[in-house]
C-alpha positions in Angstrom: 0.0 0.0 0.0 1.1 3.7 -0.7 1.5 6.6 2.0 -1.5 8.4 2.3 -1.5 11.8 1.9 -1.6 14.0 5.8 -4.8 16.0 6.3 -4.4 19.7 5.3 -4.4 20.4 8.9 -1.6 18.2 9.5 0.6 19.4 7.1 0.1 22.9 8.2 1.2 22.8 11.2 4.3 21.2 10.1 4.9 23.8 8.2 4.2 26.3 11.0 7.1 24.0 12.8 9.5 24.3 9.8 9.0 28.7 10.7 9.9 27.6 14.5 13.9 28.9 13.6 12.7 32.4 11.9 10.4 32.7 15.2 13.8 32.3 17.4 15.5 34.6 15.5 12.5 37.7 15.9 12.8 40.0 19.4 11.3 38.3 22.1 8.9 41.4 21.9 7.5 40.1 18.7 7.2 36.3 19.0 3.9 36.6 20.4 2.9 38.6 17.1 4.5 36.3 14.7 2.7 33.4 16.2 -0.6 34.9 16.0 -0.2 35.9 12.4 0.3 32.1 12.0 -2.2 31.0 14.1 -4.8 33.2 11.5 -4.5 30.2 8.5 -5.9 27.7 10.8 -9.3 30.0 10.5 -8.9 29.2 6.7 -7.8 25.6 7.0 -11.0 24.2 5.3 -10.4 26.5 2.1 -6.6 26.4 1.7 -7.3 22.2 1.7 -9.5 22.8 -1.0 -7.2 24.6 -3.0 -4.9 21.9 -3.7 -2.0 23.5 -3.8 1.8 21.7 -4.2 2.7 23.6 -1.9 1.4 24.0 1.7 3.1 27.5 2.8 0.7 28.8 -0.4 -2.7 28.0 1.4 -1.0 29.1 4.8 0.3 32.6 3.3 -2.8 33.3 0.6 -4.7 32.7 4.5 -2.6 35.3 6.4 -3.3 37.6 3.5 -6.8 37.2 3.1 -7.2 37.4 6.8 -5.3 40.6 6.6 -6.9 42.4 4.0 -10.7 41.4 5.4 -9.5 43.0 8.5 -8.1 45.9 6.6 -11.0 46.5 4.4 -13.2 46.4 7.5 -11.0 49.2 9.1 -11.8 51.1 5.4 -15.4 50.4 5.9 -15.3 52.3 9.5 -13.1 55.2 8.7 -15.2 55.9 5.9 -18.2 55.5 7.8 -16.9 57.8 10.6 -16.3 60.2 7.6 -19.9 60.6 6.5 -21.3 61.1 10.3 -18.9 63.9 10.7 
């Protein structure tokens, strides 16, 4: 029989492990930050396994980013909605 192939989940957080060195290397000060940055593709676990992607660091970073800019837009959204109260 062949090797199956690990869960999405799996393989993501061994990539997460293969980022531990970069993490030692930041100030202390920003650890915390770096780890929570990673910790935002697990919310997108379920689409970045349906991408099917070669690569698992894609579906991890296209998460971060798309985590990032809905929380960006959102920010947009407010300012500009603070703008037309004023």
């Amino acid at each position: 029989m062949g090797r199956t192939v690990p869960s999405f989940r799996i393989a993501e957080a061994l990539e997460i492990e293969d980022w531990k060195p970069f993490r030692r290397a930041l100030p202390r000060r920003e650890r915390a930050i770096f780890d929570e940055m990673l910790n935002t593709a697990r919310l997108y676990a379920s689409a970045s396994s349906s991408a099917v992607r070669a690569s698992k660091f894609e579906g991890l970073l296209i998460a971060i980013i798309f985590h990032h800019y809905r929380v960006l837009t959102g920010i947009a959204e407010e300012i500009a909605e603070l703008k037309r109260q004023q």
